[in-house]
C-alpha positions in Angstrom: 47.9 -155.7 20.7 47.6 -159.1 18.3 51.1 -159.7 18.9 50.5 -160.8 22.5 47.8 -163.2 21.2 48.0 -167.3 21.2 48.9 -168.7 18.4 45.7 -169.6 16.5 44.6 -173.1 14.9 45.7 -172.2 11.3 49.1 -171.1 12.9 49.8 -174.3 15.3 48.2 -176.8 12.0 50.9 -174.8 10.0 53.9 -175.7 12.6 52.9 -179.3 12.6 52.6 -179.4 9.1 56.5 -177.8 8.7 57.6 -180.5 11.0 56.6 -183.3 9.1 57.4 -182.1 6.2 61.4 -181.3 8.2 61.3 -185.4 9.3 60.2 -186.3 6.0 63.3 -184.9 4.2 65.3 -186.2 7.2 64.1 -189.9 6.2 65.1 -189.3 2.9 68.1 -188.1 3.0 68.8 -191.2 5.9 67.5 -193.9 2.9 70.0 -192.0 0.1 72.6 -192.1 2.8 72.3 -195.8 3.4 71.7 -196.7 0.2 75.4 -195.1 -1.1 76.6 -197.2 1.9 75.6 -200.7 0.7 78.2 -200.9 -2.6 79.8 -204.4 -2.3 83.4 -204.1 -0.8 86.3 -206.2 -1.7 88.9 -207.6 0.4 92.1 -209.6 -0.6 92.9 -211.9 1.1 96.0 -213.3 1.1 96.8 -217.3 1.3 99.0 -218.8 -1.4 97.2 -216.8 -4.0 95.2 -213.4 -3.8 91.5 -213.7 -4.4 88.9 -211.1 -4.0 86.3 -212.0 -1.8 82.6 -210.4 -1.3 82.3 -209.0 2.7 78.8 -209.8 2.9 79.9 -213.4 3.0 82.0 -215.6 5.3 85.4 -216.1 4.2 87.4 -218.6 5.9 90.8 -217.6 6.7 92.9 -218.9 9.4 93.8 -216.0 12.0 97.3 -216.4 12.0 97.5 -215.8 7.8 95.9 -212.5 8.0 98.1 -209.6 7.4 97.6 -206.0 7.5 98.2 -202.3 9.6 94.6 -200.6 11.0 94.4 -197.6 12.6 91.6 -197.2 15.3 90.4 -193.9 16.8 87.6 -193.2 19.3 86.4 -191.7 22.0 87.6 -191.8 25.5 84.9 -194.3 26.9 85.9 -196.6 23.7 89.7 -196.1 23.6 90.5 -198.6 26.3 88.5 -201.9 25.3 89.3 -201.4 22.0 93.0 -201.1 23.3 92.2 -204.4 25.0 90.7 -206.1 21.8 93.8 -205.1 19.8 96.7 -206.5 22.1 94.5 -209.8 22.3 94.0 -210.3 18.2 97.5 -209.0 18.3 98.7 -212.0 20.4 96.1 -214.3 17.2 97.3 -212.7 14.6 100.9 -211.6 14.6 101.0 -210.3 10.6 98.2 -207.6 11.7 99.5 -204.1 12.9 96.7 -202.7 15.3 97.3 -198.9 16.1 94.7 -197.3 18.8 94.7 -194.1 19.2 93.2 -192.3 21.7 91.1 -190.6 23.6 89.6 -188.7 21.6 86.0 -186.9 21.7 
């Protein structure tokens, strides 16, 4: 006959409490996550002479000196402006091989 009771107090306090405790480890995991994600990258960058150059920064490089092949993949809703975007830097920069594929999910 109890098991067609409401929950009681204790049992609804304890629910609450697991929940919390489920977006607390969520939020942790999220701040280890992003913190592995902010390494510095390098980039070369090619113009007379290679130097290595911090991303966080602005680098001033002329668009048509930039070399390079990227591949692009997305989903379907993405696939054609980034097609658009990479026919147009193509037409900037013609050392930099832009593949797009696509659609995807």
């Amino acid at each position: 006959m109890t098991d067609f009771l409401p929950p009681s107090r204790a049992d609804r306090m304890r629910s609450v409490g697991l929940v919390v405790a489920l977006l607390a480890v969520f939020a942790l995991v999220a701040a280890v996550v992003d913190a592995l994600n902010d390494e510095p990258t390098q980039v070369v960058a090619r113009g007379g002479s290679d130097v290595a150059v911090d991303v966080d920064r602005p680098v001033d490089i002329p668009v048509e000196d930039l070399e390079g092949e990227y591949l692009v993949s997305g989903s379907s809703t993405v696939f054609p402006i980034v097609q658009q975007q990479a026919e147009e830097f193509a037409a900037l920069a013609p050392g930099v091989a832009i593949t797009v594929e696509g659609p995807g999910s």
